[in-house]
C-alpha positions as YAML, in Angstrom:
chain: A
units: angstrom
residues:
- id: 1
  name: UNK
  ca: [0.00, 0.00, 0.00]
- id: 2
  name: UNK
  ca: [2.85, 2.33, 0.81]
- id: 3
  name: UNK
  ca: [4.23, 1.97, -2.82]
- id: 4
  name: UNK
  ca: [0.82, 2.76, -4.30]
- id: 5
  name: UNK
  ca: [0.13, 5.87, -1.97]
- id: 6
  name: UNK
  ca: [3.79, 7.37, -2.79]
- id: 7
  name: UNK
  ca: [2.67, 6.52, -6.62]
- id: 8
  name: UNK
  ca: [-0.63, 8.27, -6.11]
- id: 9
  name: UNK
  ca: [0.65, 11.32, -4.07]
- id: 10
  name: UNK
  ca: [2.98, 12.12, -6.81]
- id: 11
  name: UNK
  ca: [0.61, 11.89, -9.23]
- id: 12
  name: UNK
  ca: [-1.26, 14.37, -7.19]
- id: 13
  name: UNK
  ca: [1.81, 16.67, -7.40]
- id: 14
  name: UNK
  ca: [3.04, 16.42, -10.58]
- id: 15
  name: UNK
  ca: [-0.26, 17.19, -12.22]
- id: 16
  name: UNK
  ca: [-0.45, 20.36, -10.60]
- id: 17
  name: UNK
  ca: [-4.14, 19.98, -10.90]
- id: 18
  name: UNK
  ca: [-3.91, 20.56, -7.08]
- id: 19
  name: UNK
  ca: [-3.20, 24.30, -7.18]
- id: 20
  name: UNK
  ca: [-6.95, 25.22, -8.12]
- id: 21
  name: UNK
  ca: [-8.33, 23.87, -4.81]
- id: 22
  name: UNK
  ca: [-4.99, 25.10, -3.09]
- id: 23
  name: UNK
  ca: [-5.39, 28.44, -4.15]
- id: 24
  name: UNK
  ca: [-9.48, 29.15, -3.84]
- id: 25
  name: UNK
  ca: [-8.75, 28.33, -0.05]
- id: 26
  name: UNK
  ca: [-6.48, 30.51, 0.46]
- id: 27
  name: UNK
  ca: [-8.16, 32.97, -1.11]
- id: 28
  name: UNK
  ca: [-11.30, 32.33, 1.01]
- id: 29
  name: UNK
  ca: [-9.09, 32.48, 4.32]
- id: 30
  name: UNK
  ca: [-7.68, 35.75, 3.25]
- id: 31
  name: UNK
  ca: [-10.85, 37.21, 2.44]
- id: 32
  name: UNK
  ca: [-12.64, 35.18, 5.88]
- id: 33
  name: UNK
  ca: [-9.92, 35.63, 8.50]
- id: 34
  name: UNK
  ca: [-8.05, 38.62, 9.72]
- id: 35
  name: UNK
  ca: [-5.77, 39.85, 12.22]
- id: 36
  name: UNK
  ca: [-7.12, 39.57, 15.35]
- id: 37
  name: UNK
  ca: [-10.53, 38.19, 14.91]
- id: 38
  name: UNK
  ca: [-11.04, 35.38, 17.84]
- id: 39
  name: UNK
  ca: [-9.22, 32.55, 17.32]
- id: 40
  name: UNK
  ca: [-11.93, 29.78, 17.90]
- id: 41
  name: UNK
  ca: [-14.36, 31.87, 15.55]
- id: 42
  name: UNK
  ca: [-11.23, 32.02, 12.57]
- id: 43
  name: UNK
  ca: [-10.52, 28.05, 12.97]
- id: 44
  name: UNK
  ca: [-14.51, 27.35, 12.20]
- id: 45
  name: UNK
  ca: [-14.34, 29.30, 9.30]
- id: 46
  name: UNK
  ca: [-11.15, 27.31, 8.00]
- id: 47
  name: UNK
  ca: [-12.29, 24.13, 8.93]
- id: 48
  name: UNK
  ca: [-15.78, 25.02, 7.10]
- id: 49
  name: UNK
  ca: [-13.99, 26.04, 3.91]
- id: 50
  name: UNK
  ca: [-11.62, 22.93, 4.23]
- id: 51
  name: UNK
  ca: [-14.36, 20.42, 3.46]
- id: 52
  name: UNK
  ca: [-14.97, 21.05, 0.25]
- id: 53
  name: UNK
  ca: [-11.36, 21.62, -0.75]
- id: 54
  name: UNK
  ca: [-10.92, 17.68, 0.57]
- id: 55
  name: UNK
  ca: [-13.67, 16.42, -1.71]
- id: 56
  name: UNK
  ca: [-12.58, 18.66, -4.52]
- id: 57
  name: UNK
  ca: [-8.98, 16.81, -4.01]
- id: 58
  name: UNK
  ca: [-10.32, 13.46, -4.20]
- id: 59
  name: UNK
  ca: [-12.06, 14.33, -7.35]
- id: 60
  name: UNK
  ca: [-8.75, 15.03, -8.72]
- id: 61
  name: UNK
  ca: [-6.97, 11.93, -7.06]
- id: 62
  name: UNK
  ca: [-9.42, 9.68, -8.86]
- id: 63
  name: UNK
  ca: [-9.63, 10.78, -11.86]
- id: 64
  name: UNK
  ca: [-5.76, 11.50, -12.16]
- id: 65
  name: UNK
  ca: [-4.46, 8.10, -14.02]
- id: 66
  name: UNK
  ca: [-5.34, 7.47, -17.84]
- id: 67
  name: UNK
  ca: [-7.97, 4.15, -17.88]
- id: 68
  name: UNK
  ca: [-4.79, 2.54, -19.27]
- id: 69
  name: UNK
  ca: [-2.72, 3.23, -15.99]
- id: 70
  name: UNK
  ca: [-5.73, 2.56, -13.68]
- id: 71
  name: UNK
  ca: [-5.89, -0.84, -15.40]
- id: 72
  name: UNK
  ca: [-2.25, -1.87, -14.74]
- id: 73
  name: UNK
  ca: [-2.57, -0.62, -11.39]
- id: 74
  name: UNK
  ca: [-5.41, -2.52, -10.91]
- id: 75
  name: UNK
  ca: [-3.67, -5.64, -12.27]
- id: 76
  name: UNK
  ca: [-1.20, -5.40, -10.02]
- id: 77
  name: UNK
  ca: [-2.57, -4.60, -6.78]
- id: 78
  name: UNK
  ca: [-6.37, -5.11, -7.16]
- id: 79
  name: UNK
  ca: [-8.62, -2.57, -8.33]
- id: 80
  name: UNK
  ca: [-10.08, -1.91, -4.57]
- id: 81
  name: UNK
  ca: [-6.50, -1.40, -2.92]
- id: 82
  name: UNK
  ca: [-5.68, 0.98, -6.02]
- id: 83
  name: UNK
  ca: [-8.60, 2.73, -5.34]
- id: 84
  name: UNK
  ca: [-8.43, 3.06, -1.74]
- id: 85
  name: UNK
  ca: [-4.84, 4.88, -2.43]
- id: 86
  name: UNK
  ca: [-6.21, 7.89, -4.39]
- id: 87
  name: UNK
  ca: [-8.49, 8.22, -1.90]
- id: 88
  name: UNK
  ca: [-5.64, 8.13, 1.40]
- id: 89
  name: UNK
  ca: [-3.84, 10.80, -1.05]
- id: 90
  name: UNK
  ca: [-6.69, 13.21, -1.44]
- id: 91
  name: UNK
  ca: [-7.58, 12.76, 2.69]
- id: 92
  name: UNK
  ca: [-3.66, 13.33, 3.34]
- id: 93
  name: UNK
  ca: [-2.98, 16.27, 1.05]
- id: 94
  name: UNK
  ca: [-6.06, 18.28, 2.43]
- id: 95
  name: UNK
  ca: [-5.17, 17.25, 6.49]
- id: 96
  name: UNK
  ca: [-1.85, 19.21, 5.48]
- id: 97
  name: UNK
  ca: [-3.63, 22.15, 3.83]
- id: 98
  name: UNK
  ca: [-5.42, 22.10, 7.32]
- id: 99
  name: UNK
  ca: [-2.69, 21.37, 9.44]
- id: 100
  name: UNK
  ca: [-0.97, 24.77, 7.67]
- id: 101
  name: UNK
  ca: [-4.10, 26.37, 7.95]
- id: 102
  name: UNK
  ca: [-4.61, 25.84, 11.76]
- id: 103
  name: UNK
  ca: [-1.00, 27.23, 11.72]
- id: 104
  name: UNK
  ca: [-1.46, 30.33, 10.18]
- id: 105
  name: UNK
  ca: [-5.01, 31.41, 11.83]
- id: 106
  name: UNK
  ca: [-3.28, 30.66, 15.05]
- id: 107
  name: UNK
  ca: [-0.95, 32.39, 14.88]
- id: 108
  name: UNK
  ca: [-2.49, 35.68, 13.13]
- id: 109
  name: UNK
  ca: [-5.85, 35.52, 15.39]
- id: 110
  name: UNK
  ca: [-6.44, 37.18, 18.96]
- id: 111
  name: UNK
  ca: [-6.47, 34.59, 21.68]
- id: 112
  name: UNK
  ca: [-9.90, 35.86, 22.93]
- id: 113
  name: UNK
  ca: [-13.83, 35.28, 22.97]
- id: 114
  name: UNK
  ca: [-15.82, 36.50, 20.45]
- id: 115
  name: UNK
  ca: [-16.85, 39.46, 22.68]
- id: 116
  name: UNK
  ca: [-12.63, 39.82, 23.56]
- id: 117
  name: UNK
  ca: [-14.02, 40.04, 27.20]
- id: 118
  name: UNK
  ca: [-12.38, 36.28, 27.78]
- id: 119
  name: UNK
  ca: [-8.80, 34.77, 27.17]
- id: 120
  name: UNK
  ca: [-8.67, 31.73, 25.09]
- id: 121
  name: UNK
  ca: [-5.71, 29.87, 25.19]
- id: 122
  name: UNK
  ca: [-4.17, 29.48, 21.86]
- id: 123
  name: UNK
  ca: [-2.26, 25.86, 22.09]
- id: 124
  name: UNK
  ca: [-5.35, 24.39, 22.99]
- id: 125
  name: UNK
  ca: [-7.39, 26.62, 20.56]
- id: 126
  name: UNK
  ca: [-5.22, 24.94, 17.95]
- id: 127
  name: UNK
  ca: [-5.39, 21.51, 18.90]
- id: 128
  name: UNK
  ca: [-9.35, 21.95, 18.34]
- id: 129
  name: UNK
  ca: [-8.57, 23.55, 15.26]
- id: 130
  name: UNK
  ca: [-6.81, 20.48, 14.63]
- id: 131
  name: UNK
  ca: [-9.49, 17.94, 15.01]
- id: 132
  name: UNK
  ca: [-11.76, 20.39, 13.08]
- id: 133
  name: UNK
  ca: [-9.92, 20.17, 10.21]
- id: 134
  name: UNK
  ca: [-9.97, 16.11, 10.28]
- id: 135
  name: UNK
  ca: [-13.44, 16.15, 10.90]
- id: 136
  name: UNK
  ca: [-13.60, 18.29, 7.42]
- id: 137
  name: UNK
  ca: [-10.88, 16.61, 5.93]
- id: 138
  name: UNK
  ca: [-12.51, 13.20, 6.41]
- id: 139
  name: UNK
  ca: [-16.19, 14.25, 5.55]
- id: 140
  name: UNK
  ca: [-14.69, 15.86, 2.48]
- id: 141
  name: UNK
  ca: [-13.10, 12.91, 1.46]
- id: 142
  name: UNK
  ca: [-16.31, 10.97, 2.21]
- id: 143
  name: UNK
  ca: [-18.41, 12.96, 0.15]
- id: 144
  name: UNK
  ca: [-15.68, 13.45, -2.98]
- id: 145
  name: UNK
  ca: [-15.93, 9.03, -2.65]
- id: 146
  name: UNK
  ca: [-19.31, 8.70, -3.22]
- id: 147
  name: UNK
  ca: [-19.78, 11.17, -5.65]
- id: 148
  name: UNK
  ca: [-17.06, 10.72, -8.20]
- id: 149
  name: UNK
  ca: [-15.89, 7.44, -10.21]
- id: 150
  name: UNK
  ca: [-16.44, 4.80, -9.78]
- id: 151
  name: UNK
  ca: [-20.00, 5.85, -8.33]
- id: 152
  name: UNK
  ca: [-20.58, 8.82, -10.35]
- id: 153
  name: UNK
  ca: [-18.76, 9.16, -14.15]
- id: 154
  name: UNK
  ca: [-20.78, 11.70, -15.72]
- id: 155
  name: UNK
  ca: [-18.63, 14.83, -14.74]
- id: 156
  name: UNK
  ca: [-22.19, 16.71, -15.34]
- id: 157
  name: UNK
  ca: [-23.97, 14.46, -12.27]
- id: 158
  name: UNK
  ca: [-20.89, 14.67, -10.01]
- id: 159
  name: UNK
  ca: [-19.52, 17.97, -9.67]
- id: 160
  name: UNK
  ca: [-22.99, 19.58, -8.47]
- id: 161
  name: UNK
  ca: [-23.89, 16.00, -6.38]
- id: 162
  name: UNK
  ca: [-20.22, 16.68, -4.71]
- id: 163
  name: UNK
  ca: [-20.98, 20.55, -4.32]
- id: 164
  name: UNK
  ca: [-24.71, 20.25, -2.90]
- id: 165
  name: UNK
  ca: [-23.71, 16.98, -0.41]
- id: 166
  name: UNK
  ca: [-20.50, 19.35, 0.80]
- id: 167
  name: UNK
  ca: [-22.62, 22.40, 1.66]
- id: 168
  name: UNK
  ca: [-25.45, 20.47, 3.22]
- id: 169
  name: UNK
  ca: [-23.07, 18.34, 5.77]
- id: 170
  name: UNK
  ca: [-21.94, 22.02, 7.02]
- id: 171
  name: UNK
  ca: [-25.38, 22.80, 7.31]
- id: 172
  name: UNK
  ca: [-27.46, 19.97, 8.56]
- id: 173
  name: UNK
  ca: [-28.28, 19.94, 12.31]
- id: 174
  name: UNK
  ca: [-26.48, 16.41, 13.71]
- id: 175
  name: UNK
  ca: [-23.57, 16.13, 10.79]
- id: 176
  name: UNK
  ca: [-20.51, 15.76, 12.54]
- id: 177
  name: UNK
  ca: [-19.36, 19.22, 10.52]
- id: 178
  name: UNK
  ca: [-22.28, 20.88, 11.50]
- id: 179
  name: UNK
  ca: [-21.18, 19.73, 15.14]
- id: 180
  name: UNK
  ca: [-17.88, 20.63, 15.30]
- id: 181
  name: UNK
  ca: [-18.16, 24.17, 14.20]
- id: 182
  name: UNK
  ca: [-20.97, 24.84, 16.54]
- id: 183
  name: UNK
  ca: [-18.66, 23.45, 19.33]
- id: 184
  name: UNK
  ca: [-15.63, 25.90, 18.16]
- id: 185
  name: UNK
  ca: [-18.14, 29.01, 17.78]
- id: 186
  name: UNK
  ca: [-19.91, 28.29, 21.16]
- id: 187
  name: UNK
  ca: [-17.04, 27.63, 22.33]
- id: 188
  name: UNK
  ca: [-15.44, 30.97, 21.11]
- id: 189
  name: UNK
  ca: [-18.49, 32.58, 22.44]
- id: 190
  name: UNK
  ca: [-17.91, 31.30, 25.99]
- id: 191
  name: UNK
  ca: [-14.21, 32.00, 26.40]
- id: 192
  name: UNK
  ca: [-13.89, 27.54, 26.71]
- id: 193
  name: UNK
  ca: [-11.80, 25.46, 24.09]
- id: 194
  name: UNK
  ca: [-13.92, 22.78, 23.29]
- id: 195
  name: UNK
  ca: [-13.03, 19.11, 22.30]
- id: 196
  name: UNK
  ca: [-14.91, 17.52, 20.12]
- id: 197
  name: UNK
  ca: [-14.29, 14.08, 19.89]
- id: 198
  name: UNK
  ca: [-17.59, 12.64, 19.13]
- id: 199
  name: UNK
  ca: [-17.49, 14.62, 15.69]
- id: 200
  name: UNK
  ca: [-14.50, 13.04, 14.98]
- id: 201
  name: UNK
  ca: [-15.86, 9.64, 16.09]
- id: 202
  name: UNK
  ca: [-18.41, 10.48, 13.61]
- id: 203
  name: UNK
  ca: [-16.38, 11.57, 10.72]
- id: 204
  name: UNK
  ca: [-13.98, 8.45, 10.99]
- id: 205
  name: UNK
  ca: [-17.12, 6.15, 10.54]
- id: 206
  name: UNK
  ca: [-18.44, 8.16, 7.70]
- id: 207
  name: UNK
  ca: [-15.10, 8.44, 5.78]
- id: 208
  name: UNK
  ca: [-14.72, 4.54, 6.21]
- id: 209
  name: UNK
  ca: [-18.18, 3.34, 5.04]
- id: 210
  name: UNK
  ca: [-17.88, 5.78, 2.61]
- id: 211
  name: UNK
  ca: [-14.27, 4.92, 1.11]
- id: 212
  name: UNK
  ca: [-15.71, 0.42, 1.91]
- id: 213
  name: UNK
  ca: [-18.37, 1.56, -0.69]
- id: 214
  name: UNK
  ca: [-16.26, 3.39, -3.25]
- id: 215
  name: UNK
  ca: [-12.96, 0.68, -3.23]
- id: 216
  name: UNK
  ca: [-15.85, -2.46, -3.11]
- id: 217
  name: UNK
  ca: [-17.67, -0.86, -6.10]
- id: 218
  name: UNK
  ca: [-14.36, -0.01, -7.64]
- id: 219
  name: UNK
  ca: [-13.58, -3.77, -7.84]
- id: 220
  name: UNK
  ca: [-16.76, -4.43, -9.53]
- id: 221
  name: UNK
  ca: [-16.34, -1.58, -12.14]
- id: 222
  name: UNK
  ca: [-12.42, -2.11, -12.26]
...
């Protein structure tokens, strides 16, 4: 698997297809977060703007080899392992964009409630930035699974089905995105660093059923 991830991740670099997603993020963090804004309030607004990013890079992970090369990589490791590596590319690529994200709104945001009235601590305001960013990371790469090849091929059926299932997982009450940036915003709101854990419970189950589905119905399809 480690041979076929390094193969996939430079795939993902070499095709520079990356810099599209790359760059509308951080155009949407420059425009969304400036100095000094409260720190919890700046993370939920990356972590938010990460998700679709993630799917968007799975789109491109998938679709990156020639039917040709996805058939000999197929042929030589199984058309559900190849599969599952494009995917582990696209989740790892955007948890770095995040991870250098959380990094940068750290360090440029004020350490303080939303009102400024109440200190909030910025390690710990990070590390919750952190496991916002896998929560969006994962869903992302959940959603860009089931709504791109092998599930979806018709670029015309996928690209709005990837779009509309991103925007309603930040929006839906109970969604483990919806969760998480309600717990950072309260959270920022209250002066407290929250922890939440159970949205990342949730977003590891999602991201596996979801990736089971796509690699199973790869094999079929392959």
């Amino acid at each position: 698997m480690s041979a076929l991830l390094t193969y996939q991740a430079a795939l993902l670099a070499r095709s520079q297809r990356w810099l599209a997603p790359v760059i509308l993020y951080a155009v949407f963090l420059a425009v969304g977060v400036q100095s000094g804004q409260p720190v919890l309030d700046s993370l939920a607004y990356a972590a938010a703007a990460l998700l679709p990013v993630a799917a968007w890079l799975v789109r491109i992970c998938v679709s990156n080899e020639p039917p040709a090369a996805r058939s000999c990589s197929a042929a030589a490791a199984g058309p559900g392992r190849a599969h599952l590596a494009s995917l582990l590319a696209a989740f790892l690529a955007a948890s770095a964009l995040g991870a250098l994200a959380v990094l940068v709104v750290t360090v440029m945001s004020d350490g303080a409630s939303t009102n400024g009235r109440l200190p909030v601590p910025r390690v710990p305001a990070g590390a919750a930035g952190l496991i916002a960013m896998l929560v969006s990371a994962l869903l992302g790469t959940a959603v860009g699974a089931l709504t791109n090849w092998p599930l979806l091929r018709s670029p015309a059926k996928s690209v709005p089905t990837m779009l509309l299932a991103a925007l309603l997982l930040l929006v839906t009450t109970g969604s483990p995105a919806q969760s998480v940036l309600t717990d950072l915003t309260t959270g920022s709101r209250e002066g407290s660093v929250p922890w939440p854990l159970g949205a990342l419970a949730g977003a590891v189950v999602a991201a596996v059923a979801a990736g089971w589905a796509a690699c199973a119905m790869s094999s079929r399809r392959g």
